[in-house]
BALUMFI-864327 format. One record per residue: residue number from 1; residue in one letter; x, y, z of N, C-alpha, C, O, CB in turn. Coordinates in steps of 0.02 Angstrom, whole numbers. Glycine has a CB too. Example, Ala and Ser with C-alpha at 12.3 -4.5 7.8 and 13.67 -1.06 7.14 Angstrom:
+-----+------+--------+--------+--------+--------+--------+--------+--------+--------+--------+--------+--------+--------+--------+--------+--------+
:  nr : rest :     nu :     nv :     nw :    cau :    cav :    caw :     cu :     cv :     cw :     ou :     ov :     ow :    cbu :    cbv :    cbw :
+-----+------+--------+--------+--------+--------+--------+--------+--------+--------+--------+--------+--------+--------+--------+--------+--------+
:   1 :    a :    660 :   -284 :    390 :    615 :   -225 :    390 :    660 :   -165 :    390 :    712 :   -166 :    423 :    565 :   -224 :    452 :
:   2 :    s :    642 :   -112 :    354 :    684 :    -53 :    357 :    645 :      2 :    394 :    670 :     57 :    402 :    704 :    -30 :    286 :
+-----+------+--------+--------+--------+--------+--------+--------+--------+--------+--------+--------+--------+--------+--------+--------+--------+
//
This chain:
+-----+------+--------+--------+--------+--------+--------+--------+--------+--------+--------+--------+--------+--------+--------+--------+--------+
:  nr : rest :     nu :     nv :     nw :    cau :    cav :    caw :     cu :     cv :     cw :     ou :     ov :     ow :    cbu :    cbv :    cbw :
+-----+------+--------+--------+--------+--------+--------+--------+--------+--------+--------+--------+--------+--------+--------+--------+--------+
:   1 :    x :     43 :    -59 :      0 :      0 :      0 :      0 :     45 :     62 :      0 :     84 :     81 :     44 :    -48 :      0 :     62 :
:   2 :    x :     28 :     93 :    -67 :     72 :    187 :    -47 :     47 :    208 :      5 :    -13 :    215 :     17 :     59 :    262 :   -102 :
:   3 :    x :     93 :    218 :     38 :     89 :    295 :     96 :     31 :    272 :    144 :    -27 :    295 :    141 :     60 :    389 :     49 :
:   4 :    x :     55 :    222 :    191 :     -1 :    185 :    216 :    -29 :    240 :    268 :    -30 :    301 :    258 :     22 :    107 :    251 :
:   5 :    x :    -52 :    206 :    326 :   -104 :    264 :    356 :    -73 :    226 :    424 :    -44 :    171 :    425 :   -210 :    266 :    334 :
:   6 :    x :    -87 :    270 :    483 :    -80 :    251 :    546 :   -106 :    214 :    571 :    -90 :    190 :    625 :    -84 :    283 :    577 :
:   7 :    x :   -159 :    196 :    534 :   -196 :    166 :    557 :   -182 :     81 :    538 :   -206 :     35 :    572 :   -255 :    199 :    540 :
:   8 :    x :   -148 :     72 :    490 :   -118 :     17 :    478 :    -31 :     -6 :    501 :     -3 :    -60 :    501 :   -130 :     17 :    410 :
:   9 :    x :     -3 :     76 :    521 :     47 :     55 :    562 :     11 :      7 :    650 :     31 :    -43 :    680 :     94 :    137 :    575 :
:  10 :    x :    -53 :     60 :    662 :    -56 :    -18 :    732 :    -79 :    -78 :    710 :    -72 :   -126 :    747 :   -113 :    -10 :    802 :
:  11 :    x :   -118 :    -87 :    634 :   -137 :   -142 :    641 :    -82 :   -201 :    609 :    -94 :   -261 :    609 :   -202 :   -137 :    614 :
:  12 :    x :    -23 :   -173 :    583 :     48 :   -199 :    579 :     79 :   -234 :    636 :     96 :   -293 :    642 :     90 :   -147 :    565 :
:  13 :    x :     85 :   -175 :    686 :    124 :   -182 :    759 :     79 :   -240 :    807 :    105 :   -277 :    849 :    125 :    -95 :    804 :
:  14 :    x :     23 :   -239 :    794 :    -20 :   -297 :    828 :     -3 :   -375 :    792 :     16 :   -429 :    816 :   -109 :   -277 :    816 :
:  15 :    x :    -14 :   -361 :    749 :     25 :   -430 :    714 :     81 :   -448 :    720 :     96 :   -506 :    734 :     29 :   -435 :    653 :
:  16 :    x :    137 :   -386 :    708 :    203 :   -422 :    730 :    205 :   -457 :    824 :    239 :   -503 :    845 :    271 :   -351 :    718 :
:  17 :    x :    165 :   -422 :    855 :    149 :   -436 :    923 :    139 :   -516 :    935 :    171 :   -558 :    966 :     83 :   -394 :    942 :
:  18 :    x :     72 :   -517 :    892 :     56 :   -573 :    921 :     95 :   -627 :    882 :     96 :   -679 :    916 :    -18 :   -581 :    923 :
:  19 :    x :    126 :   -635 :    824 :    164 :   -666 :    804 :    236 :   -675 :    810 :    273 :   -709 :    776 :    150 :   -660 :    767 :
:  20 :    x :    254 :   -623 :    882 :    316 :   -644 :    902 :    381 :   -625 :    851 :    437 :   -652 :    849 :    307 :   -717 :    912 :
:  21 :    x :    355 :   -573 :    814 :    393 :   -570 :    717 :    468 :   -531 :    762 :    471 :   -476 :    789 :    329 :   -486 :    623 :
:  22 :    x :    518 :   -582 :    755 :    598 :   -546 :    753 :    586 :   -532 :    668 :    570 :   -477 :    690 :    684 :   -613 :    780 :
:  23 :    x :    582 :   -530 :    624 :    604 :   -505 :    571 :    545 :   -470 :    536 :    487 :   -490 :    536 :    637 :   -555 :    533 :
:  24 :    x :    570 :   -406 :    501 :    515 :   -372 :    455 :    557 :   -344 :    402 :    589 :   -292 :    407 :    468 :   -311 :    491 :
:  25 :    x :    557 :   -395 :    334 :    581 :   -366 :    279 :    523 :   -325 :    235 :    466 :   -341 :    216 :    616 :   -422 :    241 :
:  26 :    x :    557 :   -275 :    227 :    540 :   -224 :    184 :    556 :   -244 :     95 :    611 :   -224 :     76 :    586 :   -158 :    213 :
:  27 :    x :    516 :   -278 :     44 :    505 :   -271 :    -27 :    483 :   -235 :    -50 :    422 :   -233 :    -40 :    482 :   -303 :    -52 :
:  28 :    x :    510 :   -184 :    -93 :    469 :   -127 :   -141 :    508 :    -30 :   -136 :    567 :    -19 :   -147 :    368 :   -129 :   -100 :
:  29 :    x :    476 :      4 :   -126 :    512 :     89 :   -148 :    515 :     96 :    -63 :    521 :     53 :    -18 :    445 :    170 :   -207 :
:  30 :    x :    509 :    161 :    -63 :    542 :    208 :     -9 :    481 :    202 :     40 :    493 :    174 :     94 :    562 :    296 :    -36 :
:  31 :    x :    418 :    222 :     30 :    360 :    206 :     79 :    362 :    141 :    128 :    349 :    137 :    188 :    300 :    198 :     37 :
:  32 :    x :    384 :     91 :     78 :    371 :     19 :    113 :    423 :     28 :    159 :    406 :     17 :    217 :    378 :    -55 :     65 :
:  33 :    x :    482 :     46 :    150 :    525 :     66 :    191 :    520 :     75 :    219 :    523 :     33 :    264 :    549 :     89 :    193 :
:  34 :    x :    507 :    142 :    233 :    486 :    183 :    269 :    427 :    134 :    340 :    436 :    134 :    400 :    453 :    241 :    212 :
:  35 :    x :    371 :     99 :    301 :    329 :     84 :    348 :    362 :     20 :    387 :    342 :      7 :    444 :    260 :     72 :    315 :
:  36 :    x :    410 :    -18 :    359 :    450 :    -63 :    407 :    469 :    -47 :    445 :    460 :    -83 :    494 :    493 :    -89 :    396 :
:  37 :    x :    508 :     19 :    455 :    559 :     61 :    505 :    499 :     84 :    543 :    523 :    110 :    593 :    616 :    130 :    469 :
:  38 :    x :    454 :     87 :    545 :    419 :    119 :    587 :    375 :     60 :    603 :    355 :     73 :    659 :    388 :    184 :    562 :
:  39 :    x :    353 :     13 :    589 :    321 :    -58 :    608 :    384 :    -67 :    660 :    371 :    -53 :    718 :    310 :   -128 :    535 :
:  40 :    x :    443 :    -85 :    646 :    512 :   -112 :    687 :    507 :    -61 :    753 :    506 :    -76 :    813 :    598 :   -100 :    635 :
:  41 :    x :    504 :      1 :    724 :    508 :     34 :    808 :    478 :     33 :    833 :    501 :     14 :    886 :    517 :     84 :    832 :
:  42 :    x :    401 :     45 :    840 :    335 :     44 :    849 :    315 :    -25 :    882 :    286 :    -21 :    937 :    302 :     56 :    785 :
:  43 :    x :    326 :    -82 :    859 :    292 :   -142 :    879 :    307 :   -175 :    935 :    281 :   -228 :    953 :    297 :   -184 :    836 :
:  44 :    x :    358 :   -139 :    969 :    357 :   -177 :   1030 :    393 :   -116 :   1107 :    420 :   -126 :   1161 :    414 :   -258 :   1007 :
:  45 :    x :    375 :    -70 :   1075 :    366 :     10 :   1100 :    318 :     21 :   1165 :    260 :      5 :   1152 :    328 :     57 :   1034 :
:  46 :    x :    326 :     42 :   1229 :    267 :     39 :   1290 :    211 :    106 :   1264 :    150 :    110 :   1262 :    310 :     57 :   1387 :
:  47 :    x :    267 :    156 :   1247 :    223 :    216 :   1200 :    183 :    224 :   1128 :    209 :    193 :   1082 :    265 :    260 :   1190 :
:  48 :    x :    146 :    249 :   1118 :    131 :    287 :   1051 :    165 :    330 :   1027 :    155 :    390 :   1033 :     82 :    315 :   1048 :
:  49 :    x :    217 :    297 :    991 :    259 :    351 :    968 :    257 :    397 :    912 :    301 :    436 :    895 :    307 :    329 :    962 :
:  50 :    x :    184 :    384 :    878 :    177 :    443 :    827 :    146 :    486 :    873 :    164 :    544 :    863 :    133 :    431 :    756 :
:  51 :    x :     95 :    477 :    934 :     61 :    526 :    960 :    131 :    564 :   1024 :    127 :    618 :   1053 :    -22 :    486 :    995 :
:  52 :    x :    177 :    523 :   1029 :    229 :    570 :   1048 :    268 :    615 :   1015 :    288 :    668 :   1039 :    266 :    543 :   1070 :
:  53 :    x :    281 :    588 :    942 :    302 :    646 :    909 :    285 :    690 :    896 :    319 :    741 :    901 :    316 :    646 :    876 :
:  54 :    x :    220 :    690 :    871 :    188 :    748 :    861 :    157 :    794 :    927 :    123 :    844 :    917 :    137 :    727 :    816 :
:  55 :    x :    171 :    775 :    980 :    151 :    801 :   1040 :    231 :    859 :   1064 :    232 :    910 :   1099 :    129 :    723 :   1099 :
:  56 :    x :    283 :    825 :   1031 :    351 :    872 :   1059 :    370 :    901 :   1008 :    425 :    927 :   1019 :    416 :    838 :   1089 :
:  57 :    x :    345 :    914 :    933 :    358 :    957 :    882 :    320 :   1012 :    892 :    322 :   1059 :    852 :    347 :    929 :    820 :
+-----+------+--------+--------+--------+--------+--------+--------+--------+--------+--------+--------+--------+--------+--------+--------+--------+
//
């Protein structure tokens, strides 16, 4: 999916959760990228870290 939505970064991070996922390869351009690196940090995070970022910008 281009330029996914936040809303599929939690429903990413819940899956890697419950599936215990050590690995998340990224196939495809810069977005998918992009949404791995942020699935990877995110998924096993105690915070919301998009609602922290945007809370200290």
């Amino acid at each position: 999916m281009p330029n996914p939505t936040v809303q599929k970064l939690y429903e990413s991070c819940k899956i890697a959760k419950e599936g215990k996922a050590d690995l998340i390869l990224a196939v495809g351009g810069g977005s998918v990228c992009d949404y791995a690196k942020a699935v990877s940090v995110s998924a096993y995070c105690t915070e919301d870290l998009w609602e922290k970022y945007y809370l200290q910008m």
